[in-house]
C-alpha positions in Angstrom: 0.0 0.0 0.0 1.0 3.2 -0.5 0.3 6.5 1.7 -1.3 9.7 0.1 0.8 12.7 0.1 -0.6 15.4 2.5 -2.4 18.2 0.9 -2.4 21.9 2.6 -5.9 22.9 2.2 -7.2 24.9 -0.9 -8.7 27.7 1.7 -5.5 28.2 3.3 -4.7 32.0 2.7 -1.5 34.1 3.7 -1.4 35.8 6.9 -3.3 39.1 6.9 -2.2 42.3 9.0 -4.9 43.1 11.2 -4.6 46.8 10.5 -4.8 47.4 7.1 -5.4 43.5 6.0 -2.9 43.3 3.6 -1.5 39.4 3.2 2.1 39.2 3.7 4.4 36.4 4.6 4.3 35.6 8.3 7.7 36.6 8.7 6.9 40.1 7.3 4.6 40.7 10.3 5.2 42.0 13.8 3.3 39.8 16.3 2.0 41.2 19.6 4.0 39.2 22.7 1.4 38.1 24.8 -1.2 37.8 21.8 1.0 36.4 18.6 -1.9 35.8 16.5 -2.2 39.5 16.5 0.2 40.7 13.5 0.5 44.0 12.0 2.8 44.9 8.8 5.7 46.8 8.9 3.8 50.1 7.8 1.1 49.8 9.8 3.7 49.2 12.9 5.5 52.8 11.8 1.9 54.1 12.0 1.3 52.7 15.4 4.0 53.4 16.6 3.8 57.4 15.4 0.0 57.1 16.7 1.6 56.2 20.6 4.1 59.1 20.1 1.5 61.2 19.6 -0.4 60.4 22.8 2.8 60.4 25.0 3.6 63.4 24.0 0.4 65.2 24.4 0.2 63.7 28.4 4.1 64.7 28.8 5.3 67.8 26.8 8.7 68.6 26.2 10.9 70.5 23.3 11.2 67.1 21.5 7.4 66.5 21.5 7.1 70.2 19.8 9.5 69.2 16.8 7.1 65.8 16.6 4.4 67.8 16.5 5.4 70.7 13.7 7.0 67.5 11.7 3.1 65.8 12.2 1.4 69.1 11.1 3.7 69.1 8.0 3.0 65.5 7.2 -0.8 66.4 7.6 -0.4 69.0 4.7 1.6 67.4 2.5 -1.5 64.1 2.6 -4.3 66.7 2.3 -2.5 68.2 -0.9 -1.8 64.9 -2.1 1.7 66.2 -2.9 2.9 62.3 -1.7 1.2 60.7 -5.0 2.8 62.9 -7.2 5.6 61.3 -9.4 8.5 62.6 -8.7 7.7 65.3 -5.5 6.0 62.2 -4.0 8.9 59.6 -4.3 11.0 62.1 -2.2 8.9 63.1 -0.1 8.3 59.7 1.4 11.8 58.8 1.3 12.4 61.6 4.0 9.5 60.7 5.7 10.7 57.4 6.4 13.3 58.6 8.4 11.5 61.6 10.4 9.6 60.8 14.0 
């Protein structure tokens, strides 16, 4: 007799970020330590992670929380004029936004 190969099932998907529910690989995820079925991609961990600035720094002001927040206001304007979609303005300005707070 012979035994039947294994087959993964067809409804199997990719892991899914819970934020924005993009499907990445499972190793492209940050997991949550106490809950690690919670994942999040890389992006939507930035955003978090800006999002928690944000609070602390509103409950605990200091210089550096002022520069955070002029750099937020800035990001805010450059979104609502949709200056980040355009081709070549938009390509640098989210390269320098990747390495601002």
């Amino acid at each position: 007799m012979t035994a039947q190969p294994a087959h993964e099932d067809a409804t199997t998907s990719a892991p899914r970020c819970w934020c924005c529910g993009a499907e990445r690989r499972d190793d492209e995820l940050v997991h949550l330590g106490n809950h690690p079925e919670v994942a999040v991609c890389v992006g939507c961990a930035r955003w978090l992670y800006r999002r928690a600035t944000q609070i602390e720094d509103a409950q605990h002001p200091t210089i550096a929380s002022r520069w955070r927040s002029i750099v937020h206001s800035a990001r805010t304007y450059v979104i609502d004029k949709d200056w980040h979609q355009r081709r070549v303005l938009g390509v640098l300005l989210r390269r320098i936004d990747r390495h601002l707070p």
